[in-house]
N, C-alpha and C positions, 0 to 999 in steps of 0.2 A: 504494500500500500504506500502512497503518494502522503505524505500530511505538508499542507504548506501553512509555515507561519511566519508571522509578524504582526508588529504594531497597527493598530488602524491609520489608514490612510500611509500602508508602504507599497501596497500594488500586488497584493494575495489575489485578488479578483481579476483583473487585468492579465498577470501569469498563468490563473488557472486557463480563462479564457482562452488566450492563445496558447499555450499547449494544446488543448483541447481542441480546436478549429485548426490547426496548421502543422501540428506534429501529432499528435497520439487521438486519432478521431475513433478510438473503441476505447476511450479511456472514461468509465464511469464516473460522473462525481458523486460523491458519499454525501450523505445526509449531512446536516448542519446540527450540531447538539445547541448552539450560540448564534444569536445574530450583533451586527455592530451596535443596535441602539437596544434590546432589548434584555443582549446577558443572555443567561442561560434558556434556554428553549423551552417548550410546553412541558420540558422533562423534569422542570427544576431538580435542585441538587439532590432533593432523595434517588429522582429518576433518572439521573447520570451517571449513578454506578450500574445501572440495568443497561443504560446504552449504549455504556463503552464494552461493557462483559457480551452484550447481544451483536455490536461491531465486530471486536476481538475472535467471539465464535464463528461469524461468518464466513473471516479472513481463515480459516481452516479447513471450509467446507469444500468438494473437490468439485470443481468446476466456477467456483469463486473466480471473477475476472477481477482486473486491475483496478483502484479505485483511486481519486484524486481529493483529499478532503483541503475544504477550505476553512481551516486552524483543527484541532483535537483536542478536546478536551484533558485530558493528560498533559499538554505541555502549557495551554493557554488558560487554564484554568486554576494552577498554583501562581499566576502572573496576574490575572485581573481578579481572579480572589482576595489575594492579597490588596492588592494597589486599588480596587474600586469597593470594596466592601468591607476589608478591613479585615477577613476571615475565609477562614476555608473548610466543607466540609468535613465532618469526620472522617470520612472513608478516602481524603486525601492525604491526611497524616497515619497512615497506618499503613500495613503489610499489603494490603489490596493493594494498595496505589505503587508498592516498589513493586509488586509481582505484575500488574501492568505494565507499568514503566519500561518493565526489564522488557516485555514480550516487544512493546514498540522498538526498543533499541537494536533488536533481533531480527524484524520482521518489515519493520518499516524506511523507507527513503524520506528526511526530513527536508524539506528545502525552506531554506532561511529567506524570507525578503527582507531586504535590506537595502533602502535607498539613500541611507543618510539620512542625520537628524534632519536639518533646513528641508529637503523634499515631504519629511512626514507631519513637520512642525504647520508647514506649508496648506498639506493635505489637510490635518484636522482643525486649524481657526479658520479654514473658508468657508466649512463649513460646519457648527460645530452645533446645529438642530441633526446634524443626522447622524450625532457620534450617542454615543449612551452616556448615561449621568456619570462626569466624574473620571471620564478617559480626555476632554481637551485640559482640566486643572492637570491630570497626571499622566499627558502624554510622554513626557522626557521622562520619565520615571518605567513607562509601560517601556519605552523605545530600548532604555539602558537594559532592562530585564533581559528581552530577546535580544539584545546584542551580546550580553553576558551568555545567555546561556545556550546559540550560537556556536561562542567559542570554545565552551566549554563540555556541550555534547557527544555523549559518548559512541553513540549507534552511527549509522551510514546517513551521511548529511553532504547539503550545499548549500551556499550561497548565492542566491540571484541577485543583481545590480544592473535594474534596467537601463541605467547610464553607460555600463560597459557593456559595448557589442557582445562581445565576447561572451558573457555573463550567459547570453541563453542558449550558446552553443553545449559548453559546460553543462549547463541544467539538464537540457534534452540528452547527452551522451550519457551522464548519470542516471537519468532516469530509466532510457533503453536500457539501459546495464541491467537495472534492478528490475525492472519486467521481465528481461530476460530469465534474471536468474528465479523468480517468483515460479511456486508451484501452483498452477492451475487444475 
């Protein structure tokens, strides 16, 4: 599985998109657990340990195709937990969440977006009725998160920089890779 993350307003949508329409055109996108102005989905937090355990089992079923998700709960959900709410559910501090973790580090291709601060800074006060309460006060704070943990990332990752040509050559070679090597 594909999980693409970054801050609001670094171009997670924009990248799925074009993947999707110009390189990987059988490339499903996975449900959304979050949206950018709402937080957590119809699932709320009880219902998030169901969705990632009900995701998680999928990615093992055999004829499972490839999936491209726009952020995961798993990594962006210790990030805006933290930073817009002030807490995290229980079942992110506990053994579920490393025995998670661990499966994504194992199984998944993470691709970082990453425009630079000034592009994301840019992105969220333009517009900042369609950000969620609490991410333009603590946009450089969300931004620093994922660039932290980025570089800190232990599983199969990249970085996309839609200012560097280059950037989406990398991404797509990456990603072949890792469909390739994915059990279907």
């Amino acid at each position: 599985m594909i999980l693409v993350e970054g801050c609001d307003g670094a171009g997670k949508s924009y990248l799925i998109k074009l993947l999707r329409t110009r390189f990987f055109r059988n490339l499903q996108l996975g449900p959304r657990a979050s949206t950018s102005i709402g937080g957590v989905s119809h699932h709320g937090l009880d219902g998030l340990t169901r969705w990632v355990d009900n995701e998680i089992g999928d990615w093992a079923k055999e004829g499972y195709g490839p999936r491209i998700y726009d952020r995961y709960p798993l990594i962006s959900e210790p990030i805006y937990g933290t930073l817009i709410r002030g807490s995290l559910s229980q079942a992110f501090l506990s053994s579920w969440y490393r025995s998670r973790l661990n499966t994504i580090r194992h199984q998944a291709l993470v691709v970082f977006v990453d425009p630079g601060w000034d592009a994301v800074k840019d992105a969220v006060t333009s517009d900042p009725k369609g950000q969620m309460d609490g991410v333009v006060d603590n946009a450089h704070a969300i931004w620093m998160a994922y660039r932290t943990l980025s570089l800190s990332w232990t599983g199969k990752a990249t970085t996309f920089i839609r200012s560097n040509p280059q950037s989406i050559l990398s991404t797509v070679s990456m990603i072949d890779s890792h469909i390739k090597s994915w059990r279907f």
